[in-house]
C-alpha positions in Angstrom: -3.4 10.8 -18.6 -0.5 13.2 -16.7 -3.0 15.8 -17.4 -5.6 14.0 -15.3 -3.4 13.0 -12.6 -1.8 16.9 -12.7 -4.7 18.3 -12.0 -6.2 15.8 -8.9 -5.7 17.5 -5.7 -2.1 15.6 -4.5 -2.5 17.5 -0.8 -6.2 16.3 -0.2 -4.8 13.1 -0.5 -3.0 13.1 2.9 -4.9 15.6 4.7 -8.5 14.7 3.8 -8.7 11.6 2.4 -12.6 11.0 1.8 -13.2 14.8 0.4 -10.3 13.5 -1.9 -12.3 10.2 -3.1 -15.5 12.1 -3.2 -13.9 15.1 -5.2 -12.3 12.8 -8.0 -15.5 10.9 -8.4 -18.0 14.2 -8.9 -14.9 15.5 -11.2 -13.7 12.7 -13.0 -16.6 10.3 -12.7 -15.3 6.6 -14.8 -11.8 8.4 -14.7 -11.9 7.6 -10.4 -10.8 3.8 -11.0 -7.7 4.5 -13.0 -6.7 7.5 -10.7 -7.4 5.2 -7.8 -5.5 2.2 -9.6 -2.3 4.4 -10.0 -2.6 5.3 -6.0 -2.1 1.8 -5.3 0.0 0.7 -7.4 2.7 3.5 -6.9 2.8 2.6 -3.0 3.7 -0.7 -4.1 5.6 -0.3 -6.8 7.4 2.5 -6.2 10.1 2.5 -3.1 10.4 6.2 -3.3 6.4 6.2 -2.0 5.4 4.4 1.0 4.0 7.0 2.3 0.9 6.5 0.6 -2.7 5.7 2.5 -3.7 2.8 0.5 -5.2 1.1 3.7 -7.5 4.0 4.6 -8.1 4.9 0.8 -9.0 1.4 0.0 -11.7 1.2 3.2 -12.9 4.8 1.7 -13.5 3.5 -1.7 -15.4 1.0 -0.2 -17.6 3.1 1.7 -18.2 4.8 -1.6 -19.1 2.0 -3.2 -21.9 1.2 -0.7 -23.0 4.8 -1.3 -23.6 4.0 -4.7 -21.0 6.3 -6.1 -18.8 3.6 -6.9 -19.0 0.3 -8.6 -17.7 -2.7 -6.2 -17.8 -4.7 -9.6 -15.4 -2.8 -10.9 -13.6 -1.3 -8.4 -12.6 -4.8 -6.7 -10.8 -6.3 -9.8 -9.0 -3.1 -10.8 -7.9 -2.5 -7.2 -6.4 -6.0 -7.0 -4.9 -5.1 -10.5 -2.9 -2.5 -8.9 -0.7 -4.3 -6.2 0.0 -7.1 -8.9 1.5 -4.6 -11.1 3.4 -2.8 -8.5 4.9 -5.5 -7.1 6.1 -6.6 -10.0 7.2 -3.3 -11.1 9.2 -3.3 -7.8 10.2 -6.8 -7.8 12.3 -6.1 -11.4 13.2 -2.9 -10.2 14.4 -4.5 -7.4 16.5 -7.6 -9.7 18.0 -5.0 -11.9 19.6 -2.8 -9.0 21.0 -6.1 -7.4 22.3 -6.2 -3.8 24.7 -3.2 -4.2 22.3 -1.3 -2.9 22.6 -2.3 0.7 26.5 -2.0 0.2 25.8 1.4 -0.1 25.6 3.4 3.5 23.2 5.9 1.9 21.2 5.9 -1.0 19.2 8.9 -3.4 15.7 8.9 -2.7 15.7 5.4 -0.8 15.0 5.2 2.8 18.1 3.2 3.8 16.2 2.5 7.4 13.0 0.9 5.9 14.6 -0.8 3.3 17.0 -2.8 5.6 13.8 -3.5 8.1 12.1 -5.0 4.9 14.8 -7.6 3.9 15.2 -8.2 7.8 11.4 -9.3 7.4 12.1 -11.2 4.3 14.6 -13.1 5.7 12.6 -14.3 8.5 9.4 -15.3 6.3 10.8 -16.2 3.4 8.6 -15.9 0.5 5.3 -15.5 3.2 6.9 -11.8 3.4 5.5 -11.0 0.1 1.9 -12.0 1.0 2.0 -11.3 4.7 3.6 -8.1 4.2 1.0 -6.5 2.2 -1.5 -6.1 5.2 1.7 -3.7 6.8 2.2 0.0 5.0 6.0 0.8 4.4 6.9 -2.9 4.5 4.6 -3.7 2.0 6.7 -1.1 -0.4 10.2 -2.5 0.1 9.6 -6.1 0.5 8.8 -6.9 -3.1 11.9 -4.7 -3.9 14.0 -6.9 -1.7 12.3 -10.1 -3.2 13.8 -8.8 -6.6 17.1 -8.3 -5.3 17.2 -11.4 -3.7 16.5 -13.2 -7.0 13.5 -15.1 -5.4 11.5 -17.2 -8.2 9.1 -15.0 -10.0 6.6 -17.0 -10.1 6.9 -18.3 -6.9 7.0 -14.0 -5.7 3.8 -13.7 -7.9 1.7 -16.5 -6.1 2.6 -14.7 -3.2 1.4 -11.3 -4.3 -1.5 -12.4 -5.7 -2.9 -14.4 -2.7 -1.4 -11.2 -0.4 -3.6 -8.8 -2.9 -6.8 -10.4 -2.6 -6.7 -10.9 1.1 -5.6 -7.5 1.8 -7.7 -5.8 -1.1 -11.0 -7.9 -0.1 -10.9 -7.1 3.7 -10.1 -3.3 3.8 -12.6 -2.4 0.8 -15.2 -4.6 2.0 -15.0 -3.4 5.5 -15.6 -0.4 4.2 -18.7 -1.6 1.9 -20.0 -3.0 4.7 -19.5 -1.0 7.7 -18.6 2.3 6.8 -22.5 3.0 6.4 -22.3 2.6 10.4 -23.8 5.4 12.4 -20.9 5.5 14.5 -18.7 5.6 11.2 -20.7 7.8 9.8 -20.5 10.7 13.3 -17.0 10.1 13.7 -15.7 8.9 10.0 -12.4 10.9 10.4 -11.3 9.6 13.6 -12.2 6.0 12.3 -9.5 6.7 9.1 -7.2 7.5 11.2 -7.3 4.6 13.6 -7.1 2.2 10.7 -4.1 4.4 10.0 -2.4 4.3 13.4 -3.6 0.5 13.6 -1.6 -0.2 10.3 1.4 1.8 11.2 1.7 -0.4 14.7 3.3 -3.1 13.6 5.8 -1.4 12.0 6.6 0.6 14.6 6.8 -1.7 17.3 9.4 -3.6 15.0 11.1 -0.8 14.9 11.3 -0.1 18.7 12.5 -3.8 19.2 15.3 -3.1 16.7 16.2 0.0 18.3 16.5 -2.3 21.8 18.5 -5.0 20.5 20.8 -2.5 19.0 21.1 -0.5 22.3 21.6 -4.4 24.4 24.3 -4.9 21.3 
């Protein structure tokens, strides 16, 4: 398995996203659903990683799954597989650390910024943040983490994801089933990725930029 994932092509990941997704299915044909499982599931479950496209990747899968090259009856169930298990990974991660983390003014390997944006969001949706969250990249990443260190109810945090996860997973990979075979798509499918990109990064942003205000008004 660390073979497999050694040897994918990390860059192609952020620079050329569908010659990524094409490349691992000619390569490692069956193998593509567990490589694209561990994708996902390290963006949630791992608050080192936000960075990862899992919007964009899971509309791509889609549109490869409408090419034929991909199984949507497969490749829906073990995507939604992957979220679960992050969050969860996160959300214990998250329990175990406990709240001295935002005592701490700066932390290895943790963007102290993001982090205390996501439990800002958490405090204002309650346990909707877990399921609400998912459909915003970075927040999606620390909110479970700051659901564990909050100590909210497990199960209660795993309703959340799972109704989060199969919104978010159904939309983006269907969208791509089902439009990405588009003319217009088709001319102009890099500028489309990134516009679902830039799209998914707005929120975030302009919560940032409000933050940023009420801190200068403060």
């Amino acid at each position: 398995m660390m073979e497999l994932l050694a040897a994918v092509n990390i860059w192609d990941l952020f620079t050329n996203l569908k010659g990524f997704v094409e490349q691992i299915i000619q390569d490692y044909h069956s193998w593509v659903y567990l490589i694209l499982f561990v994708i996902i599931c390290c963006e949630t479950g791992l608050v080192v990683m936000p960075i990862l496209p899992g919007d964009s990747l899971l509309f791509i899968s889609g549109f490869f799954a409408a090419d034929g090259k991909l199984n949507l009856a497969m490749l829906l169930p073990i995507l939604c597989m992957a979220p679960i298990c992050g969050d969860s990974a996160n959300y214990w991660i998250g329990r175990a650390v406990g709240p001295r983390v935002f005592r701490k003014e700066r932390v290895r390997f943790l963007n102290k910024r993001h982090l205390d944006r996501a439990h800002a969001f958490y405090e204002r949706h309650g346990g909707k943040a877990v399921a609400i969250g998912r459909f915003l990249p970075i927040i999606r990443t620390f909110v479970p983490f700051v659901a564990g260190v909050g100590r909210m109810r497990y199960l209660r945090f795993v309703c959340f994801s799972v109704i989060g996860t199969l919104a978010w997973i159904n939309i983006c990979v269907l969208a791509g089933f089902f439009f990405g075979g588009h003319p217009f798509i088709q001319k102009h499918f890099e500028m489309v990725v990134a516009a679902i990109i830039v799209i998914s990064l707005m929120p975030a942003a302009i919560g940032y930029i409000q933050t940023r205000r009420s801190s200068g008004r403060g």
